[in-house]
C-alpha positions as CSV (number, residue, x, y, z in Angstrom):
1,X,12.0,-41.8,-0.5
2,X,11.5,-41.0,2.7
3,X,11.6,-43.5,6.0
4,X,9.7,-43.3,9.1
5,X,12.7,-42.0,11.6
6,X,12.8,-38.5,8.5
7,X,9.4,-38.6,8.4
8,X,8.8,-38.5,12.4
9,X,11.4,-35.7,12.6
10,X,9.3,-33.8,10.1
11,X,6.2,-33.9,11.4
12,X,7.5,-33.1,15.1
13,X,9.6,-30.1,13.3
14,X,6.0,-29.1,11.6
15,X,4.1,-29.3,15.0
16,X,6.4,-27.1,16.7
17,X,6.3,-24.6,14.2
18,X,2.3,-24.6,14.4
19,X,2.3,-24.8,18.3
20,X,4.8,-21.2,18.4
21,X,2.1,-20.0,15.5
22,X,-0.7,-20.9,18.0
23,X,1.2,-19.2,20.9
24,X,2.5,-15.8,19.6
25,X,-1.2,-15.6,17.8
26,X,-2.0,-13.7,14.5
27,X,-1.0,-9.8,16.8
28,X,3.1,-10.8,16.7
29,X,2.7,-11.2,12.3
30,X,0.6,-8.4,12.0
31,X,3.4,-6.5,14.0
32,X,6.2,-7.7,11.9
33,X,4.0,-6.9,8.1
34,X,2.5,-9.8,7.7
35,X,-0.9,-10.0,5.7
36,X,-3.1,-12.2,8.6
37,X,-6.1,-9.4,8.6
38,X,-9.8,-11.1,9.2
39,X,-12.4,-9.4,7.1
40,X,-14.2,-6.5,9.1
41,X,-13.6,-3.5,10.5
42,X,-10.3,-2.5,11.5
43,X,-7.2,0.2,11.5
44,X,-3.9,-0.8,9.5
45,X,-1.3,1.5,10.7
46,X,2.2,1.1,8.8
47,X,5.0,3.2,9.9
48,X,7.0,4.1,6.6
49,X,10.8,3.2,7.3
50,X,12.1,1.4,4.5
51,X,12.5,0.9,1.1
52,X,12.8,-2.2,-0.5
53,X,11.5,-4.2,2.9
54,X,8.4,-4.6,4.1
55,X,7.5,-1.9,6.7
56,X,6.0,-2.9,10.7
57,X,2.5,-2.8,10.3
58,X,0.0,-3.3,13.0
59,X,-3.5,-4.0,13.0
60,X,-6.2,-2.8,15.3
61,X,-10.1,-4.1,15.8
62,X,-12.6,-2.4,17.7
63,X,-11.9,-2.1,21.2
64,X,-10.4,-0.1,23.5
65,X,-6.6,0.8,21.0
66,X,-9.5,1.3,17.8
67,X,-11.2,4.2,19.7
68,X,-8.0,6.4,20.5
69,X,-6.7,6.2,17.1
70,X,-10.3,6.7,15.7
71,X,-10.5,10.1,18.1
72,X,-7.3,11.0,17.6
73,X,-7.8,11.1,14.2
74,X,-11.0,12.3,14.4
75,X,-9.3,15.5,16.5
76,X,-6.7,15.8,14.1
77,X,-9.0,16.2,10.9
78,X,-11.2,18.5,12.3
79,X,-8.3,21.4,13.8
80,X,-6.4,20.8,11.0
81,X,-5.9,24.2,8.8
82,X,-5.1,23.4,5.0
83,X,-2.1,23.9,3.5
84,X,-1.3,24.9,0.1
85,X,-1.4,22.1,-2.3
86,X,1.7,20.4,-2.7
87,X,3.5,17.0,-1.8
88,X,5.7,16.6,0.4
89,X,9.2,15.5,-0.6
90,X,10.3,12.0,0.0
91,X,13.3,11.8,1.6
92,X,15.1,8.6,2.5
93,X,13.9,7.1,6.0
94,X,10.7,7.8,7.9
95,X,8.3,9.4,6.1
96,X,5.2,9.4,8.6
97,X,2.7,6.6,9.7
98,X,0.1,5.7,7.1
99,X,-3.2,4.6,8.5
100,X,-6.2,2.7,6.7
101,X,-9.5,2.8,8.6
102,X,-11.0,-0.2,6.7
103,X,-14.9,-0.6,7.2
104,X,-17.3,-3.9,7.4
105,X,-18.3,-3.2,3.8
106,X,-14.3,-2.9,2.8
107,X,-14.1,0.6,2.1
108,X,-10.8,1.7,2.9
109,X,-9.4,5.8,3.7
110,X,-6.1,6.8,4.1
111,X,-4.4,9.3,6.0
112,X,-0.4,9.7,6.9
113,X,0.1,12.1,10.0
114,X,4.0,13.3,10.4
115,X,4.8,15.2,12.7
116,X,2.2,18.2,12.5
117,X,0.7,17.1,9.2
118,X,-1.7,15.1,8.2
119,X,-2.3,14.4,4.5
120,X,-5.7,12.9,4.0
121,X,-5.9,10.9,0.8
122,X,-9.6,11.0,-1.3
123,X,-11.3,7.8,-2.3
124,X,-12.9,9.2,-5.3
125,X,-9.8,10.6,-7.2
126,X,-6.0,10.5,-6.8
127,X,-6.4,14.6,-5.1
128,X,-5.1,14.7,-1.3
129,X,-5.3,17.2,1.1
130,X,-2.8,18.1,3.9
131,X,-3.4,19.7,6.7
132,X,-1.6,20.8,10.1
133,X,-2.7,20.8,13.7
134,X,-1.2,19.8,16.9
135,X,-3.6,17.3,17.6
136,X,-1.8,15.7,14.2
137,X,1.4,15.2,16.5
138,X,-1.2,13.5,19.4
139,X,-1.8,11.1,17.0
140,X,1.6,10.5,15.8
141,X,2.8,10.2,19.5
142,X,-0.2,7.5,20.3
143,X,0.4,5.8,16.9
144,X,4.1,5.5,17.9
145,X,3.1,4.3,21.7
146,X,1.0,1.9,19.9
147,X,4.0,0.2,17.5
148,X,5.7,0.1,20.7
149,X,3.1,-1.7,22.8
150,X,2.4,-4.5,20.0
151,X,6.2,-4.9,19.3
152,X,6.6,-3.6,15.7
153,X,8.7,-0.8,16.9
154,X,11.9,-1.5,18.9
155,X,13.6,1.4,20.9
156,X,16.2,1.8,17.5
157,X,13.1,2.2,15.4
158,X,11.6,4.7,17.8
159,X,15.3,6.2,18.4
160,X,15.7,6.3,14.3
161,X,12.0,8.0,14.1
162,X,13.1,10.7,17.1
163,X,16.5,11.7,15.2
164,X,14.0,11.8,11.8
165,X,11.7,14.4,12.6
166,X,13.9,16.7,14.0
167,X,15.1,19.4,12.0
């Protein structure tokens, strides 16, 4: 049974927790791969560290981030020159930044843009294409900026992501 003196201390414990909620706002979860997205339009980018962990994941609405990844991908899909089919290997570490342009009705495409390549996956069957352009490593470079900017990527993370795509 609980008194009024463990009670009190609960409710004050409670209050703080939802006061810090209320401060960092829904941006510092959505950084960190939590699931807080409203319904509606939006980009999900995830930047594929780790296995067996959740990976940082932000998420952008429309506004002034949403149109530089939207052109930037936009540039990247239409230089890209196709490469033979093929997946790429998965290799332990990062393996590129997947992004999910989600629309109002809830139809979602995928891409994942590493380095030069961009693999853009098809809604209507498992098939994906991958292509290469430079404007592919614009968008990785503003995708990266962008996990920076809304804290999901430390200077480790960038440092581990640098050291990855080399050679």
């Amino acid at each position: 049974m609980m008194n009024i003196q463990s009670f009190g201390k609960a409710l004050a414990g409670a209050v703080l927790m939802a006061a810090a909620a209320l401060h960092t706002g829904p941006a510092a979860a959505q950084a960190h791969g939590d699931t807080l997205d409203p319904p509606g339009e939006k980009i999900r980018i995830t930047y594929l560290l780790f296995s067996g962990r959740p990976n940082p994941t932000v998420t952008v609405a429309p506004g002034r981030v949403y149109e530089v990844v939207a052109k930037e991908l936009a540039g990247a899909r239409a230089t890209g020159t196709a490469l033979k089919s093929g997946d790429e290997p998965s290799v332990l570490g990062y393996n590129g930044i997947l992004l999910e342009q989600i629309s109002a009705d809830g139809r979602i495409s995928r891409h994942v843009v590493k380095g030069s390549r961009l693999r853009i996956e098809s809604e209507s069957d498992s098939r994906a294409v991958t292509t290469t352009s430079s404007a592919a490593k614009g968008l990785e470079a503003a995708l990266l900026s962008i996990g920076q900017s809304h804290g999901a990527l430390d200077p480790g993370l960038l440092a581990f992501i640098a050291k990855s795509a080399q050679p």
